[in-house]
Backbone as XML, in Angstrom:
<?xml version="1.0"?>
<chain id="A" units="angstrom">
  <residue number="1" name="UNK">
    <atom name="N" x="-92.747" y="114.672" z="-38.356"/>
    <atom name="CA" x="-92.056" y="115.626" z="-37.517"/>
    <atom name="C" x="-93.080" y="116.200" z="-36.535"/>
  </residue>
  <residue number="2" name="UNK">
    <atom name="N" x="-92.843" y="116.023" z="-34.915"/>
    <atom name="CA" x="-93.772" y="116.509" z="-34.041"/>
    <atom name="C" x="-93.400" y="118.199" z="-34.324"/>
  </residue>
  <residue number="3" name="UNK">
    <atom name="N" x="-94.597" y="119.017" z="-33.737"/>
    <atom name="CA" x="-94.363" y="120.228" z="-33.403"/>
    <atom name="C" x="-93.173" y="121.070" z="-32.916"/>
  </residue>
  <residue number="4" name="UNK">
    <atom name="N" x="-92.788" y="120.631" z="-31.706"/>
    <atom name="CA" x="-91.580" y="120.930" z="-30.909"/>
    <atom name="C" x="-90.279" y="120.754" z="-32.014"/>
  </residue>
  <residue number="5" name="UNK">
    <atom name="N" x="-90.065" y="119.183" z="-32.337"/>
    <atom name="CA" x="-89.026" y="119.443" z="-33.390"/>
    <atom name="C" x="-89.104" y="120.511" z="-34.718"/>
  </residue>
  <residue number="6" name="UNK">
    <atom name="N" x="-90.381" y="120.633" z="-35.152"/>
    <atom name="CA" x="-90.171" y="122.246" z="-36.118"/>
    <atom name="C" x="-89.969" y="123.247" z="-35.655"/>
  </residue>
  <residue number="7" name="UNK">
    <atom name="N" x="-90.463" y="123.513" z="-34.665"/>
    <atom name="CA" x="-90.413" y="124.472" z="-34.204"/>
    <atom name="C" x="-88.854" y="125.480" z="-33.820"/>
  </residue>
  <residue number="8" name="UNK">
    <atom name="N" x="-88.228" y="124.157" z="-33.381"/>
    <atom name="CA" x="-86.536" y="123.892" z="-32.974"/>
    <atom name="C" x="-85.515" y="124.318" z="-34.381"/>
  </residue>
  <residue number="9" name="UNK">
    <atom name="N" x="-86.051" y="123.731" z="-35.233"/>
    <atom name="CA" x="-85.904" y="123.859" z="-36.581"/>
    <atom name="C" x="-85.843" y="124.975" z="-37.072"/>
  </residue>
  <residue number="10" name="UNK">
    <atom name="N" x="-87.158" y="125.785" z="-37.289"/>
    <atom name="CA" x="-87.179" y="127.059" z="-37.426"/>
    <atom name="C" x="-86.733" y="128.285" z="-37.039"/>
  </residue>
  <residue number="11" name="UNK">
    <atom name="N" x="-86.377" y="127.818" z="-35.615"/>
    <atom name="CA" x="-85.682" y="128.979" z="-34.702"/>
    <atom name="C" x="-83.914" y="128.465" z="-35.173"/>
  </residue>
  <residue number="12" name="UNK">
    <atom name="N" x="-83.584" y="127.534" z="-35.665"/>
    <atom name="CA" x="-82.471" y="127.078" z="-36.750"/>
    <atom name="C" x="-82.095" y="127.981" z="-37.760"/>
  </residue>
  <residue number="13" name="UNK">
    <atom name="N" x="-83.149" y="128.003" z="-38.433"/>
    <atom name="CA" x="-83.871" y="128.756" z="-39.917"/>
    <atom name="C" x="-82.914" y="130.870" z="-39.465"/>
  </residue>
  <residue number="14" name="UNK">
    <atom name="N" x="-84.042" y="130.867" z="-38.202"/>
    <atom name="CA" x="-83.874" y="132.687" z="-37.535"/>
    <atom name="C" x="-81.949" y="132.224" z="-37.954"/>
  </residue>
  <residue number="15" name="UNK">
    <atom name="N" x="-81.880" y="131.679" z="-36.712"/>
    <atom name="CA" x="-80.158" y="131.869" z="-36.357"/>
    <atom name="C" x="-79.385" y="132.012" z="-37.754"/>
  </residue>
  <residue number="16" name="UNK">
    <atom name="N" x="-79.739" y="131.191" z="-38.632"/>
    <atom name="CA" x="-78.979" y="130.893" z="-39.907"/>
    <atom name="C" x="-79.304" y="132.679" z="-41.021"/>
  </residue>
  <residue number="17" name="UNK">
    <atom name="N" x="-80.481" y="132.698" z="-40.720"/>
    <atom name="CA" x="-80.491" y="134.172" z="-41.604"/>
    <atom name="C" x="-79.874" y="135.524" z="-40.973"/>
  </residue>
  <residue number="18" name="UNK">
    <atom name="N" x="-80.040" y="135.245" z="-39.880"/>
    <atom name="CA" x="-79.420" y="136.276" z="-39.277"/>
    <atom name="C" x="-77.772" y="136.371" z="-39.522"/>
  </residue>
  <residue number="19" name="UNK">
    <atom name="N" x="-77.145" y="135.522" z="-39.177"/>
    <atom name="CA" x="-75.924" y="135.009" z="-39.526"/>
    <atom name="C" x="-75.303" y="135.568" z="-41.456"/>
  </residue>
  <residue number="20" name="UNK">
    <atom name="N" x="-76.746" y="134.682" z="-42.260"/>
    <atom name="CA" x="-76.467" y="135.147" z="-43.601"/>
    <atom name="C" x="-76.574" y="136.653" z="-44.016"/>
  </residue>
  <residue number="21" name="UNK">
    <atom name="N" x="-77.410" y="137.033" z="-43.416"/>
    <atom name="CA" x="-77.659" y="138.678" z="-43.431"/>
    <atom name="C" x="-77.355" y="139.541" z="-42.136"/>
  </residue>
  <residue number="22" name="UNK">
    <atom name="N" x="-75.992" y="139.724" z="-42.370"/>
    <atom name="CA" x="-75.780" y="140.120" z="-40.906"/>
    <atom name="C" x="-76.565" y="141.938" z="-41.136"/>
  </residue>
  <residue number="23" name="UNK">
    <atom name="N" x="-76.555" y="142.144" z="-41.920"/>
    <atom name="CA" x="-76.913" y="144.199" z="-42.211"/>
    <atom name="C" x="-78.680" y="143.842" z="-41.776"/>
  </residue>
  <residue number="24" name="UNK">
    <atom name="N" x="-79.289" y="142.772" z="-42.053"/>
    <atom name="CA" x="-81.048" y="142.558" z="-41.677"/>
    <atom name="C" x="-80.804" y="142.654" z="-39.687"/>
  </residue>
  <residue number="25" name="UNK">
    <atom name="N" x="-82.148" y="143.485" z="-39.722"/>
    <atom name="CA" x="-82.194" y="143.439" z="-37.994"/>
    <atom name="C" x="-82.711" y="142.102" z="-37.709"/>
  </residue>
  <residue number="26" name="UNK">
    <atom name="N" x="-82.814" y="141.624" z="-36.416"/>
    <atom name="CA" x="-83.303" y="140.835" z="-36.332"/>
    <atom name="C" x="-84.643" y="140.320" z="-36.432"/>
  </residue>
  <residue number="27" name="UNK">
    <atom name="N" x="-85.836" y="141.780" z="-35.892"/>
    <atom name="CA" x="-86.486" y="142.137" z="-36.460"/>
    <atom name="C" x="-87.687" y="141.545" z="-37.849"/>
  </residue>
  <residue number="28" name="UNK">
    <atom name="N" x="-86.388" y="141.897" z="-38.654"/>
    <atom name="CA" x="-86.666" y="141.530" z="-40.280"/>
    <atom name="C" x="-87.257" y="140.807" z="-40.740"/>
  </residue>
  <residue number="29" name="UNK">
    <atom name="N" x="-85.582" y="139.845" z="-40.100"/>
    <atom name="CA" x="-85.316" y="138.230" z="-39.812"/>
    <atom name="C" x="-86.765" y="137.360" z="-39.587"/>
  </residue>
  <residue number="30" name="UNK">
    <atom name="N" x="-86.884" y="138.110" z="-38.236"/>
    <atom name="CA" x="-87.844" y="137.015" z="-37.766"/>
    <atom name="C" x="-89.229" y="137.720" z="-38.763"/>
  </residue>
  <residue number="31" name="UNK">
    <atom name="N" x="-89.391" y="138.557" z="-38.767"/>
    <atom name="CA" x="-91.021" y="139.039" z="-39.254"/>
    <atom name="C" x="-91.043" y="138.207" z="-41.078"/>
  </residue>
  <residue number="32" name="UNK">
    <atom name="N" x="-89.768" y="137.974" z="-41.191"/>
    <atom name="CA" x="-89.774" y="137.254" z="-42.815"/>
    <atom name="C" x="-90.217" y="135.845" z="-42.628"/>
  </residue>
  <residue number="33" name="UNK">
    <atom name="N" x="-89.800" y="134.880" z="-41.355"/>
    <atom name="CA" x="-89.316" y="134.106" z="-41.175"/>
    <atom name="C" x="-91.335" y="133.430" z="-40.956"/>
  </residue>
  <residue number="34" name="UNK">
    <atom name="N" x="-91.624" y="134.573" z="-39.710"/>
    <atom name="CA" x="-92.984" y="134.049" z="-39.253"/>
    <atom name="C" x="-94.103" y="134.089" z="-40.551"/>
  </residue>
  <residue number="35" name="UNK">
    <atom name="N" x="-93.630" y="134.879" z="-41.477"/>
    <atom name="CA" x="-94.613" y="135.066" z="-43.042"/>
    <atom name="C" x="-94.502" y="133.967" z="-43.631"/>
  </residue>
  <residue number="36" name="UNK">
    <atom name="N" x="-93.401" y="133.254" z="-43.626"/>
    <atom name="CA" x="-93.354" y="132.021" z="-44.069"/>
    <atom name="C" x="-93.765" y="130.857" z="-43.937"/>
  </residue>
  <residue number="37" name="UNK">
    <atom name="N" x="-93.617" y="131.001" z="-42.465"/>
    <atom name="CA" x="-94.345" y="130.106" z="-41.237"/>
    <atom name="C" x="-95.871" y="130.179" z="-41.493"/>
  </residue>
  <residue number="38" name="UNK">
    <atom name="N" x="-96.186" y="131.227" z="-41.631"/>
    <atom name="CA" x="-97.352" y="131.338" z="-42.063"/>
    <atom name="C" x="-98.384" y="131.265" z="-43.025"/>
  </residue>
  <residue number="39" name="UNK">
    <atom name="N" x="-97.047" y="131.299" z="-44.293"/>
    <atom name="CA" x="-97.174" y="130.504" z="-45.209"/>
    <atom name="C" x="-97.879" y="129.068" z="-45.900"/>
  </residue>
  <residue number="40" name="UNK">
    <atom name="N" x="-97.417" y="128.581" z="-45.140"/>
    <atom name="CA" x="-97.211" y="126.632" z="-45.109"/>
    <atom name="C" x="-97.560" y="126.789" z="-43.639"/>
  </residue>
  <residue number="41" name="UNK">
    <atom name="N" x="-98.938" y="126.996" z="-42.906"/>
    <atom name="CA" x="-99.798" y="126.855" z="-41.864"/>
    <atom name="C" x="-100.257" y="125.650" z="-42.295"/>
  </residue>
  <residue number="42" name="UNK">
    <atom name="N" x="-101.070" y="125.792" z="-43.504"/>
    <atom name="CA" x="-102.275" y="124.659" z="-43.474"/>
    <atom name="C" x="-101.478" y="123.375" z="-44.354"/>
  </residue>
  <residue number="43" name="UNK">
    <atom name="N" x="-100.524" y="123.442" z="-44.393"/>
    <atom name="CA" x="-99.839" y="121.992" z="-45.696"/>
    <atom name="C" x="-99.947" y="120.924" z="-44.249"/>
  </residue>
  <residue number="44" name="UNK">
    <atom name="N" x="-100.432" y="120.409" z="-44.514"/>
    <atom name="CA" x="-100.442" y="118.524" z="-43.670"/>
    <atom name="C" x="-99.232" y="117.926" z="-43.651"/>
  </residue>
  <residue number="45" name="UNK">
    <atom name="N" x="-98.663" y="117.895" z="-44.496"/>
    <atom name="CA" x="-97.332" y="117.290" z="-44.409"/>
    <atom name="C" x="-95.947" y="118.454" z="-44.005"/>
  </residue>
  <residue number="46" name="UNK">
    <atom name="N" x="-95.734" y="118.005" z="-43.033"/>
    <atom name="CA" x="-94.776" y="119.268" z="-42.454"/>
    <atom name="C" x="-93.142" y="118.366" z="-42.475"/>
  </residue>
  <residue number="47" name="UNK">
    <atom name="N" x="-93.107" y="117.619" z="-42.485"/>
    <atom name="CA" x="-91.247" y="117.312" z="-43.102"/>
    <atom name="C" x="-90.348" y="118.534" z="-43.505"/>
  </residue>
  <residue number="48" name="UNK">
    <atom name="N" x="-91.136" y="119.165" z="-44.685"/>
    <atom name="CA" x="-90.164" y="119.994" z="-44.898"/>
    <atom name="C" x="-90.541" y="121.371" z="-44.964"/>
  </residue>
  <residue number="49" name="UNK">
    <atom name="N" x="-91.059" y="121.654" z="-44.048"/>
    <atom name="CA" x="-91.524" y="122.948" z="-43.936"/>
    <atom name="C" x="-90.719" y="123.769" z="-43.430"/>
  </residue>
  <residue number="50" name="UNK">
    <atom name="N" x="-89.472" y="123.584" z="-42.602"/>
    <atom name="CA" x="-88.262" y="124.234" z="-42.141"/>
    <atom name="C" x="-87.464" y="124.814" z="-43.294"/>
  </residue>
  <residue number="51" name="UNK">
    <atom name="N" x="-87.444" y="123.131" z="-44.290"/>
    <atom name="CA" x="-86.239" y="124.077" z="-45.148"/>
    <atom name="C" x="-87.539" y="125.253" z="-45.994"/>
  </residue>
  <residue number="52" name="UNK">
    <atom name="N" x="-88.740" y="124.684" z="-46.443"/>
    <atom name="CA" x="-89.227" y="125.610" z="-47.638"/>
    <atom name="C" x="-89.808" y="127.095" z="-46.808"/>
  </residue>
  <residue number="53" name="UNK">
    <atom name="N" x="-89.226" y="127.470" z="-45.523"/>
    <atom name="CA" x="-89.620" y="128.425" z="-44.796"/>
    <atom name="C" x="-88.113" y="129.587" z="-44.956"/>
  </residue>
  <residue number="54" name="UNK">
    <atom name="N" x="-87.360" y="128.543" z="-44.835"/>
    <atom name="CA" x="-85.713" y="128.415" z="-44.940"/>
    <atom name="C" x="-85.755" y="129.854" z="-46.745"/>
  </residue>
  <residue number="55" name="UNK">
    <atom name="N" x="-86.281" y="128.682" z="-47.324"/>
    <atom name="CA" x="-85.846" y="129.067" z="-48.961"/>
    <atom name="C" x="-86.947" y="130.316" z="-49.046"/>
  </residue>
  <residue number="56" name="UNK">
    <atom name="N" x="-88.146" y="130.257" z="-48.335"/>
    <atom name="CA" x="-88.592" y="131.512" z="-48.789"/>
    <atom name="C" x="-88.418" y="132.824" z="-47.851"/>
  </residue>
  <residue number="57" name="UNK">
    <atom name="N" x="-87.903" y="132.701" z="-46.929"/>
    <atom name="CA" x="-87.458" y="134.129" z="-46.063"/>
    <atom name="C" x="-86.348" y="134.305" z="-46.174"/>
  </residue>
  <residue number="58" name="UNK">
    <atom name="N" x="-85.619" y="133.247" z="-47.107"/>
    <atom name="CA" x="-84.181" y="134.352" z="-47.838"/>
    <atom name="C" x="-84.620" y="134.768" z="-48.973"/>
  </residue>
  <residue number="59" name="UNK">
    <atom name="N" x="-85.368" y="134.593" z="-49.868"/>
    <atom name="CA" x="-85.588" y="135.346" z="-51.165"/>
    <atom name="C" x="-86.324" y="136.509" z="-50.598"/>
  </residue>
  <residue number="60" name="UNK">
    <atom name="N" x="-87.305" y="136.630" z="-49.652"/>
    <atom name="CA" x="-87.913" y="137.531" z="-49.088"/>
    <atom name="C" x="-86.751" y="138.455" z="-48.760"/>
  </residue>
  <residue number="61" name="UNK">
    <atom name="N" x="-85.827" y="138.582" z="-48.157"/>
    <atom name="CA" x="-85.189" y="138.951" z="-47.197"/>
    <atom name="C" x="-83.830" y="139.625" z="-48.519"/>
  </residue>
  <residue number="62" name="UNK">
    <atom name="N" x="-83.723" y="138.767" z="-48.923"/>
    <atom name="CA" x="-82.778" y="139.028" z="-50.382"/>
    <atom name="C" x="-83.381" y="140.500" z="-51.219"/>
  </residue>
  <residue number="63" name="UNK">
    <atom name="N" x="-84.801" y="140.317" z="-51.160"/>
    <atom name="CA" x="-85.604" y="140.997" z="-52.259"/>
    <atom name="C" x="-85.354" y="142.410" z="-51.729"/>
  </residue>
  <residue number="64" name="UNK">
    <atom name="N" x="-85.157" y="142.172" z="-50.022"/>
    <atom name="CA" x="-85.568" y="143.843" z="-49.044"/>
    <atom name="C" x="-84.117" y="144.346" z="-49.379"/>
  </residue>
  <residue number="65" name="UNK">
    <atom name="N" x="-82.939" y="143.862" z="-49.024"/>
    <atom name="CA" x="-81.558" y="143.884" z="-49.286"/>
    <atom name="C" x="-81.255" y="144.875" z="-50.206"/>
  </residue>
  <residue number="66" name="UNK">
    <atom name="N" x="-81.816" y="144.131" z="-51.793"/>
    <atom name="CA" x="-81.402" y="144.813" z="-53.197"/>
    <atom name="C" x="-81.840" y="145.710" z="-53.418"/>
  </residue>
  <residue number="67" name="UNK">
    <atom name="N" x="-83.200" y="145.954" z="-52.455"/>
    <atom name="CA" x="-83.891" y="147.452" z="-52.920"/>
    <atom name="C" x="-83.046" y="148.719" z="-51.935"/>
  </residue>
</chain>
């Protein structure tokens, strides 16, 4: 996966949480989203770094919710 296509991906990722959490600002959204991103910086293999950015800025985002 080149750059540009994750990247495309991820801004996928924003739209979709925002959508799932409509009460999260957008804000949130994205500041959960780029922690994740930031996350999985250095993994070499980036295939699936959308969805596992995906799966961890909704548990993030889940966690802010319940409190």
């Amino acid at each position: 996966m080149n750059s540009t296509e994750e990247a495309r991906q991820i801004s996928q990722v924003t739209e979709r949480l925002l959508n799932r959490f409509p009460t999260a600002s957008r804000e949130a959204v994205e500041i959960a989203v780029e922690g994740a991103v930031a996350h999985f910086a250095g993994t070499r293999i980036r295939d699936f770094i959308p969805l596992l950015v995906e799966r961890t800025a909704t548990a993030r985002l889940a966690s802010l919710i319940e409190t």
